[in-house]
C-alpha positions as CSV (number, residue, x, y, z in Angstrom):
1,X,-16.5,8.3,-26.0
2,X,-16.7,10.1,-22.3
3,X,-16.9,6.5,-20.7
4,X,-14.7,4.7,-23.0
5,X,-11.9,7.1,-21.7
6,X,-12.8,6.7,-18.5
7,X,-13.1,2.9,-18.7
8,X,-9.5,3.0,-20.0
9,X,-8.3,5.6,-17.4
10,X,-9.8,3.5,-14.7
11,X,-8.3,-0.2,-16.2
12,X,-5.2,1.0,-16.6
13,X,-5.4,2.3,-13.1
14,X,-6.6,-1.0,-11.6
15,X,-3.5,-3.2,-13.3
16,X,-0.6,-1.3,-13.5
17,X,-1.6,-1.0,-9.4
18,X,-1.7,-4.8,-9.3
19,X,1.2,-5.3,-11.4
20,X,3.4,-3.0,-8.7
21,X,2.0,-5.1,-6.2
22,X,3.0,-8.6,-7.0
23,X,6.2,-7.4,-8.9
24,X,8.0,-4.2,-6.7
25,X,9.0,-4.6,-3.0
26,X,6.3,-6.9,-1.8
27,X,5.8,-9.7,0.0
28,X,2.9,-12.5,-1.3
29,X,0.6,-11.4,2.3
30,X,1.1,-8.1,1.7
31,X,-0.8,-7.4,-0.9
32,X,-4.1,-7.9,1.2
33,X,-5.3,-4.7,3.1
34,X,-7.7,-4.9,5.9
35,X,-7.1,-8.1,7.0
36,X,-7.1,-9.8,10.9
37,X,-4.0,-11.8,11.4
38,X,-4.3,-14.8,13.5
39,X,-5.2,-18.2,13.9
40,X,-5.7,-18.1,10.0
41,X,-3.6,-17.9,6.9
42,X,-4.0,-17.6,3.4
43,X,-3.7,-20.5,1.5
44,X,-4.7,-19.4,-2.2
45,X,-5.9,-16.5,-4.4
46,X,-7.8,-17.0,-7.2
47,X,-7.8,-14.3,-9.9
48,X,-10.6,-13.8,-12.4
49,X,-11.4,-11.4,-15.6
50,X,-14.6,-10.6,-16.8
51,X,-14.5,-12.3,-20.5
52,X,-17.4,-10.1,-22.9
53,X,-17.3,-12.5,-25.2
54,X,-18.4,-15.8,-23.0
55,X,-20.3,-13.4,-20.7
56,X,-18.9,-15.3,-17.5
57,X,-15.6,-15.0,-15.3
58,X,-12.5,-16.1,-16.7
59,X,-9.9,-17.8,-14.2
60,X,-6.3,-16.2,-15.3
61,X,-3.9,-17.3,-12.3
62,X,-4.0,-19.0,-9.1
63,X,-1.6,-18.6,-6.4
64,X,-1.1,-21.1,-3.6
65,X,1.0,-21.3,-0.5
66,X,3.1,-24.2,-0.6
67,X,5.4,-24.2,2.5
68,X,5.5,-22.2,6.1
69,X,7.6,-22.3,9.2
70,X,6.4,-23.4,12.5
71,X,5.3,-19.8,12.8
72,X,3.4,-20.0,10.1
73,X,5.5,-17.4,7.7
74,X,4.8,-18.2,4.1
75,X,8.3,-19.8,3.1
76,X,7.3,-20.7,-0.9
77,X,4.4,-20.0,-3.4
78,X,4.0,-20.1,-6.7
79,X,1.3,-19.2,-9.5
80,X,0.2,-20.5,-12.3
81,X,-1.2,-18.7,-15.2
82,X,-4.0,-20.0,-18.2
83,X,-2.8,-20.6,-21.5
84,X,-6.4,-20.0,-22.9
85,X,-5.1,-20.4,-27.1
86,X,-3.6,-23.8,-25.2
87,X,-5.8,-24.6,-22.7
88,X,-3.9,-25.5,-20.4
89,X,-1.9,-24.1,-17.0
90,X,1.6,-22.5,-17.4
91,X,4.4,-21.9,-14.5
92,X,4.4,-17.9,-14.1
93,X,5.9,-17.6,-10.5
94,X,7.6,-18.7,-7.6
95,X,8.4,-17.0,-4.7
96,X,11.2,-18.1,-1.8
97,X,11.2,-16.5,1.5
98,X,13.3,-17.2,4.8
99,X,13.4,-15.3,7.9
100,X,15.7,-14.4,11.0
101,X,13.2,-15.4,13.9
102,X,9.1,-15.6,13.5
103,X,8.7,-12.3,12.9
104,X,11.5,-10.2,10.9
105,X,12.1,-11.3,7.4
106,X,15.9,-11.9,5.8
107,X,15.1,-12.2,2.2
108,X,12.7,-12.6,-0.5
109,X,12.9,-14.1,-4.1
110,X,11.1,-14.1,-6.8
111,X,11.2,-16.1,-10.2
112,X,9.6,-15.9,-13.3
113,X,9.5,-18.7,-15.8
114,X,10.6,-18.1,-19.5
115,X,8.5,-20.6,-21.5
116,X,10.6,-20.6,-24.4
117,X,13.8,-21.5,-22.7
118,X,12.1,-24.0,-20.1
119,X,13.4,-22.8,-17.1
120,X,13.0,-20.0,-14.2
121,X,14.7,-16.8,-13.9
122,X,15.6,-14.4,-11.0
123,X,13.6,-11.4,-11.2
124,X,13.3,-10.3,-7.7
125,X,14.9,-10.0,-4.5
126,X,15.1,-8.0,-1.2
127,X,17.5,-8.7,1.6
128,X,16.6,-7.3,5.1
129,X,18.6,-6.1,8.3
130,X,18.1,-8.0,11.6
131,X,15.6,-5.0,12.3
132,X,13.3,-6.0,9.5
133,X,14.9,-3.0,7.5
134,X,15.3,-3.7,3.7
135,X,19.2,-3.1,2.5
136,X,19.1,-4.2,-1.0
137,X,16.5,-5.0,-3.3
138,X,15.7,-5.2,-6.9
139,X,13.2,-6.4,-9.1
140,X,12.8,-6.6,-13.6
141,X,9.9,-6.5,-15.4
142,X,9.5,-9.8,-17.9
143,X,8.2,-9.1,-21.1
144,X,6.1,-12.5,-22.0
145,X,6.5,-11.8,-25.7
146,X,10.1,-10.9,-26.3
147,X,10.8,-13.9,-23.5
148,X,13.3,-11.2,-21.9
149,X,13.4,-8.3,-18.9
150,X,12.5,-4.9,-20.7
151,X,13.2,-2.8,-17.7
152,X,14.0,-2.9,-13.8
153,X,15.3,-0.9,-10.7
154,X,17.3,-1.6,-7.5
155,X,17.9,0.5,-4.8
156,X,20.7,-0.3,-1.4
157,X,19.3,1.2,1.4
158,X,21.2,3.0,4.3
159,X,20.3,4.3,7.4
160,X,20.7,6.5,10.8
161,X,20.8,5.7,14.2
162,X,17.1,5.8,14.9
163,X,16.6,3.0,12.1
164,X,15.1,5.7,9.4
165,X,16.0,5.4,5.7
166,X,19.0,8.0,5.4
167,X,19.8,7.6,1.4
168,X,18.7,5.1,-1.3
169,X,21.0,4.7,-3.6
170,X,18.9,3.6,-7.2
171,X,19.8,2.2,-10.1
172,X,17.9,1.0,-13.3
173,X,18.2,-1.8,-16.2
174,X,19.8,-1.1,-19.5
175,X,18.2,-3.9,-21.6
176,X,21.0,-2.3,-24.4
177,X,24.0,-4.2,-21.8
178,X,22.1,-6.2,-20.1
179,X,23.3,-5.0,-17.2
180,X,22.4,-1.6,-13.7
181,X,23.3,1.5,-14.4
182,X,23.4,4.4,-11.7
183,X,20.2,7.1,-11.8
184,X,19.3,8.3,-9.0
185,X,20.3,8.9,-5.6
186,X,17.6,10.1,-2.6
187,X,18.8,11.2,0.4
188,X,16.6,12.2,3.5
189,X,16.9,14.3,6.3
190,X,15.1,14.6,9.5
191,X,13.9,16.5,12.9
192,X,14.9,16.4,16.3
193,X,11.2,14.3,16.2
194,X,12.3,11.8,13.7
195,X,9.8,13.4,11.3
196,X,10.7,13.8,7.6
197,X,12.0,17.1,6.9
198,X,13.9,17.4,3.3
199,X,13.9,14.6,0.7
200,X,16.4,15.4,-2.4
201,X,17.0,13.7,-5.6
202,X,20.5,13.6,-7.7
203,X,20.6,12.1,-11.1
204,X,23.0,10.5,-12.5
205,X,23.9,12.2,-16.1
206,X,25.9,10.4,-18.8
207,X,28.8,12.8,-19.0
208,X,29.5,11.3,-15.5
209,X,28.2,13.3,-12.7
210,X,25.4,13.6,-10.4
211,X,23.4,16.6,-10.4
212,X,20.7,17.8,-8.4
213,X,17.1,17.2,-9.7
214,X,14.8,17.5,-6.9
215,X,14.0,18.8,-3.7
216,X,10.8,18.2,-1.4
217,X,10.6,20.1,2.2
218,X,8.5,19.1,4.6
219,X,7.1,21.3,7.6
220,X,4.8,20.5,10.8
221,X,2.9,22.1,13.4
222,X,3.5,21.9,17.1
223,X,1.2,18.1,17.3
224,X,3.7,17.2,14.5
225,X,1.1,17.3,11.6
226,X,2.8,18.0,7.9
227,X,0.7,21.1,7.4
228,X,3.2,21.9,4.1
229,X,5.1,20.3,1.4
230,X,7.4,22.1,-1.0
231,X,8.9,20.7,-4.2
232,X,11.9,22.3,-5.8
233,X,13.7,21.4,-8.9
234,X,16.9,22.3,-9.9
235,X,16.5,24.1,-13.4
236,X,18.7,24.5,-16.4
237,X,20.4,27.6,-14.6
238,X,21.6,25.5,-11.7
239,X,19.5,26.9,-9.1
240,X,16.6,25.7,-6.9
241,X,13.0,26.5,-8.5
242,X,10.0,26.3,-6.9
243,X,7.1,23.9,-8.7
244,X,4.1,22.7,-6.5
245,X,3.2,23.6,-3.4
246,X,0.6,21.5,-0.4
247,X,-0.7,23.2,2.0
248,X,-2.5,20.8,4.7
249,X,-5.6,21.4,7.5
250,X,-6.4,19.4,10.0
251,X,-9.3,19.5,12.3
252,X,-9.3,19.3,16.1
253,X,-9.4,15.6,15.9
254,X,-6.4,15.4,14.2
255,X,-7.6,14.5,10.6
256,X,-6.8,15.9,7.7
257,X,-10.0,17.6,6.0
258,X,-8.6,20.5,3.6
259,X,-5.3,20.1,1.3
260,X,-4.5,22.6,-1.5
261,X,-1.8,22.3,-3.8
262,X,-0.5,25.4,-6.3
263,X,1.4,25.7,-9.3
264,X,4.6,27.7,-9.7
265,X,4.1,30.5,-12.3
266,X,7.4,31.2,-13.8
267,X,6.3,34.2,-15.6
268,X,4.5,35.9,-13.0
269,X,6.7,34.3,-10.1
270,X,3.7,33.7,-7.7
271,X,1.4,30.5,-6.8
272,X,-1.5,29.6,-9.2
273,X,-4.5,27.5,-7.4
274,X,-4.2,24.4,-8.9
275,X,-6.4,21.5,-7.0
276,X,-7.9,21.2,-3.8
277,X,-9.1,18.0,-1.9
278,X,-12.1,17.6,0.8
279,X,-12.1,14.9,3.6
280,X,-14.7,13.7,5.8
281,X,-15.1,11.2,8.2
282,X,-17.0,9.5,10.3
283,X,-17.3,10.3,14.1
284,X,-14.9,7.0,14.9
285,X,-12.6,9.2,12.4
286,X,-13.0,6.8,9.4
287,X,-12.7,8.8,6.2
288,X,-15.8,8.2,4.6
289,X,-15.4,10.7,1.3
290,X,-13.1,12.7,0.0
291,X,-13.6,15.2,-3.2
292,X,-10.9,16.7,-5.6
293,X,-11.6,20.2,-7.4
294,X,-9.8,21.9,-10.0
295,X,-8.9,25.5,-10.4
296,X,-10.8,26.9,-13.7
297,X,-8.5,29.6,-14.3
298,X,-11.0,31.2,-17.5
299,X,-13.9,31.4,-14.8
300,X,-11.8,32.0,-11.8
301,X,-13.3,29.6,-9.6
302,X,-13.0,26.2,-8.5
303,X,-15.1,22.9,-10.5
304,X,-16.1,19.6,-9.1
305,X,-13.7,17.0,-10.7
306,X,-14.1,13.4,-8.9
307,X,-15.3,12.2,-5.5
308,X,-14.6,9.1,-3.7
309,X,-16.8,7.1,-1.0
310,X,-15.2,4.7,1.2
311,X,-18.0,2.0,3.0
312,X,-16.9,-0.2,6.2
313,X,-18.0,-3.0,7.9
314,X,-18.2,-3.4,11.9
315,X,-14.9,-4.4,11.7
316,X,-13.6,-1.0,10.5
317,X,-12.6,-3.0,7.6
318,X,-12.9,-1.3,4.0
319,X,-15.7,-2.8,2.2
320,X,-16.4,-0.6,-0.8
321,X,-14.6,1.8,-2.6
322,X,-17.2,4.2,-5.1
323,X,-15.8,6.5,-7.6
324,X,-17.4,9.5,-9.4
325,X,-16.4,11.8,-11.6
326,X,-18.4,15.1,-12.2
327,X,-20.6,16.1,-15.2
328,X,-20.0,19.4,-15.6
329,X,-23.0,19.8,-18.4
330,X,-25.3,18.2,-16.5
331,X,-24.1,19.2,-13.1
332,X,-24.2,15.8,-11.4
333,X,-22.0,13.0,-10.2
334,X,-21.4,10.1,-12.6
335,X,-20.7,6.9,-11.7
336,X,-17.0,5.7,-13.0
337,X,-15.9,2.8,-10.7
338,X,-16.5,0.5,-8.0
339,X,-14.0,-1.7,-5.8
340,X,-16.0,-3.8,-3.1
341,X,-14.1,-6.3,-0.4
342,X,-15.9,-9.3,1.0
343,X,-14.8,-10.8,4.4
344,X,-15.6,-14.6,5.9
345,X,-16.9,-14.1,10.0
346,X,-13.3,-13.8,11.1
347,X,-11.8,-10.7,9.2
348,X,-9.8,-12.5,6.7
349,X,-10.4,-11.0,3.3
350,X,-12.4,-13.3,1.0
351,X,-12.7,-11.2,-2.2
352,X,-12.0,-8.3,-4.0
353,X,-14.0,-7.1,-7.0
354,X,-14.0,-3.9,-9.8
355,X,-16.3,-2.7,-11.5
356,X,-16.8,0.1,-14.1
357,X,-20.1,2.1,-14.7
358,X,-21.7,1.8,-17.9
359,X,-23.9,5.1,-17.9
360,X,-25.6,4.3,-21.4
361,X,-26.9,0.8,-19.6
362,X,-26.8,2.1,-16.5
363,X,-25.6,-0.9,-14.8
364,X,-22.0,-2.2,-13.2
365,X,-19.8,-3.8,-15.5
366,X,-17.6,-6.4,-14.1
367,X,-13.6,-6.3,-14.9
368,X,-11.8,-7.7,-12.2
369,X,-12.0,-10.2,-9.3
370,X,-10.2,-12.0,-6.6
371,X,-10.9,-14.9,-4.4
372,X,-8.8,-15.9,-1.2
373,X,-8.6,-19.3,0.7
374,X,-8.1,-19.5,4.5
375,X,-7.2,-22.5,6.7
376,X,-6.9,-22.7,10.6
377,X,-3.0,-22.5,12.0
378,X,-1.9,-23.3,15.1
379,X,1.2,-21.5,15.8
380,X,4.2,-23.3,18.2
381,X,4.5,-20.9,20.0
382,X,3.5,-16.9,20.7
383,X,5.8,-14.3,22.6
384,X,6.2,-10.8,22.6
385,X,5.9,-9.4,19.4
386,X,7.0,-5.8,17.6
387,X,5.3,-5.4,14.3
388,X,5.9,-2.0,12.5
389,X,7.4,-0.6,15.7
390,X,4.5,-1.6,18.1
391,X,5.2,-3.2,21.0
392,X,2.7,-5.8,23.1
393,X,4.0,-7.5,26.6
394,X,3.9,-9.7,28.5
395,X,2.3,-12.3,26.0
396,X,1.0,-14.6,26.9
397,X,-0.1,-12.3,29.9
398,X,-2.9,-12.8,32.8
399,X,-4.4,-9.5,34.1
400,X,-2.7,-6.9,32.4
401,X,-0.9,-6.2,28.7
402,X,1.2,-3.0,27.8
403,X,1.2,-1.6,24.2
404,X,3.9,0.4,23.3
405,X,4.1,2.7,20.1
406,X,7.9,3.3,19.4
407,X,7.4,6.2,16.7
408,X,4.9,9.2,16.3
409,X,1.4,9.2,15.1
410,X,-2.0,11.1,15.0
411,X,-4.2,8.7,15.5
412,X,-4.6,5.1,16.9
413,X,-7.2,3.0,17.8
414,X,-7.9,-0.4,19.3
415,X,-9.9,-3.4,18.9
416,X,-9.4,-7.0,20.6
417,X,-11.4,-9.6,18.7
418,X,-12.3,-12.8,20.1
419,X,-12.1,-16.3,18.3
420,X,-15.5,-16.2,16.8
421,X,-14.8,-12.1,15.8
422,X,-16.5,-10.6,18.3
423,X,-15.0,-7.2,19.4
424,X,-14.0,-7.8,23.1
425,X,-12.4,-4.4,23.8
426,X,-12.2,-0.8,22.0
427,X,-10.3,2.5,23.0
428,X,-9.0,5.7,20.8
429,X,-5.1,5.6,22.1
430,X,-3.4,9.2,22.4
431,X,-0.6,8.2,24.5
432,X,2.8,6.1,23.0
433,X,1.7,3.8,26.0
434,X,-1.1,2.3,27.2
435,X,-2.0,-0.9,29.9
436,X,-4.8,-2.8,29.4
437,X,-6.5,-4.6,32.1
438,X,-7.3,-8.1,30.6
439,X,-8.1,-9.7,33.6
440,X,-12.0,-10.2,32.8
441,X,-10.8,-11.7,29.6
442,X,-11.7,-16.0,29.7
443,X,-8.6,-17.8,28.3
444,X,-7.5,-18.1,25.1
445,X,-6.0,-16.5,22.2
446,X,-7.4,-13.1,20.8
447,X,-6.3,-10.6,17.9
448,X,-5.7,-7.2,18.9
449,X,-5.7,-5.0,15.8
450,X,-4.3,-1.2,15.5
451,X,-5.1,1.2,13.5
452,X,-2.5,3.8,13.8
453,X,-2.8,6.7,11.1
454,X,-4.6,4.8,9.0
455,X,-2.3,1.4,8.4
456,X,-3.0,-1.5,10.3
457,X,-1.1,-3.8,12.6
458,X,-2.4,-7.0,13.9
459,X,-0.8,-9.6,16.3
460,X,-1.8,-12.2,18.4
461,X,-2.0,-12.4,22.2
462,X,-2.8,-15.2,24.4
463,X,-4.6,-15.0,28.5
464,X,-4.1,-18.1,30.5
């Protein structure tokens, strides 16, 4: 009974965090963590589940790429789905995209096809700034059943001088009047560093007002780590109440290895312990594990509750996600759940898998699986380019390159790959600038890769 609710727990997991991606805010590429960008682009993705009854992998929807620009920016995909009672392929989606040069985006649409009435249906969108900002977006979820959308949300986007999110104003999708309604509106507020400090939510409440709901307060330490996050709601008595509290520590590398987060007691008015998390990394600061504990208040102690192992390749790409959850009978880690990634020789992300544990068998049982489809582009032309508010010029360059990081981090490292994926050049970067001599490097184009607190930018850069 243990591992069936585990297997549900970890299902469930796995598709409603599928379902956000291909459905809320996101473009077709970006669903695909730890990938090299470059002189490749994705052309399909195959999608499989593991049938029980035919013992084998069933194919449930293909996606395919079917136009680009001259900078080869996806332009239009679709994806079909399999009608298994038919046997045949069904239209599910199409996606449109256009862009303001060959890097910042305009807008995105999506479509979903209603079978019964023949014929495809908005049922996303996001419109972007000239900065790559998104100012208005939406998205509703189709319900294949009822052949209608059975909920949604969009959110306008606003913004300060410094190009941070300033207020979102959100509303959702009465299916009742088939038409937005206000809920929510989150406004943000920031330091003289640009850093998040308070985050508060209104609601919207029928008798025609907002009202505040929530409030989360950030706080740093003089290297401008969050060391402390403190929600707030606004209770029935119309004043601020404290509800959980994170306190964060960070080691003298700049990672975070301890976080504890409490519990407001209302009757006693004080902090309870509620869970604590464990980090550890390798020396190159890749987080290797990390281990959650919760606070047995009865025994007044902390228990083991699940544990997570992350495995790379040379790459510093992810290649293996374990899950375990601990027995507290037997006093051992069990097994729950397994995502592995596969990679072709130049980065690009080949597959994905997930797996659940069968502990009775004692043997991986498969569940879900993607396969991706690569072909060679040759872009018309490279310059200068600013991805996630990282500079790289000159390009194409000669002897030397300058990398500039317009925003604060932690950490940030490195890595120039050749064209057979060979790592050229390395370095841990703790300045917002850095040069790079080049000048040893033979002509040609190369992929330089960051890895700036832990999300990844890639871009292109040629030496003639």
């Amino acid at each position: 009974m243990k591992n069936l609710k585990i297997l549900f727990l970890s299902i469930s997991l796995l598709f409603i965090v599928l379902s956000l991606e291909a459905q809320y805010f996101s473009l077709p590429d970006s669903i695909f963590d730890d990938m090299i960008g470059g002189k490749y682009v994705l052309d399909s993705t195959y999608s499989y589940e593991w049938s029980v009854l035919n013992h084998g992998w069933m194919n449930t929807d293909r996606l395919f790429i079917t136009e680009r620009d001259k900078y080869g920016n996806q332009k239009r995909s679709k994806i079909i789905k399999w009608d298994e009672e038919n046997s045949k392929w069904d239209d599910w989606k199409r996606n449109e995209q256009a862009y303001y040069d060959s890097l910042h985006s305009h807008f995105f649409i999506a479509f979903i096809y209603d079978l019964k009435a023949g014929d495809w249906k908005m049922s996303d969108s996001i419109f972007y700034n000239r900065k790559g900002k998104p100012e208005f977006s939406w998205f509703k979820v189709w319900d294949p059943d009822k052949y209608r959308f059975s909920r949604g949300k969009r959110v306008k986007f606003q913004y300060t001088s410094a190009d941070l999110v300033s207020k979102e104003e959100i509303d959702i999708f009465d299916t009742i009047s088939d038409n937005w309604k206000a809920n929510q509106v989150v406004s943000y507020q920031y330091n003289e560093d640009h850093l998040l400090e308070v985050q508060q939510v209104k609601v919207w409440k029928d008798s025609g007002f907002w009202r505040d709901s929530l409030k989360i307060t950030y706080s740093y330490n003089n290297q401008l780590q969050n060391i402390s996050i403190l929600q707030e709601k606004f209770n029935d008595n119309d004043f601020w109440e404290n509800e959980q509290l994170t306190n964060k520590e960070f080691d003298e590398n700049g990672n975070q290895y301890e976080v504890y987060k409490y519990r407001w007691n209302t009757t006693l008015q004080q902090w309870d312990n509620w869970n604590r998390y464990f980090y550890n990394y390798e020396s190159n600061s890749l987080l290797i594990e990390t281990v959650q504990q919760y606070w047995e208040n009865d025994f007044q102690k902390w228990i083991n509750l699940n544990k997570t192992i992350y495995e790379y390749n040379s790459l510093l790409q992810k290649t293996s996600v374990l899950q375990q959850f601990w027995d507290a009978f037997g006093n051992f880690w069990l097994n729950t759940s397994n995502y592995t990634y596969s990679y072709d020789d130049a980065g690009n992300r080949t597959g994905f898998l997930f797996r659940f544990w069968d502990e009775e068998y004692s043997e991986w049982l498969n569940i879900y699986k993607d396969a991706n489809w690569w072909s060679f582009f040759d872009p018309s032309s490279i310059s200068e380019f600013q991805i996630n508010k990282v500079i790289v010029f000159p390009n194409p360059a000669t002897s030397d390159i300058n990398i500039a990081i317009n925003h604060p981090f932690q950490d940030c490292y490195l890595t120039i790959y050749a064209n057979d994926g060979q790592i050229v050049y390395s370095e841990i970067i703790k300045n917002s600038q850095v040069r790079i001599d080049i000048s040893q490097f033979p002509k040609g184009v190369y992929i330089l890769r960051l890895v700036i607190d832990r999300e990844t930018t890639t871009g292109k850069i040629m030496v003639y």
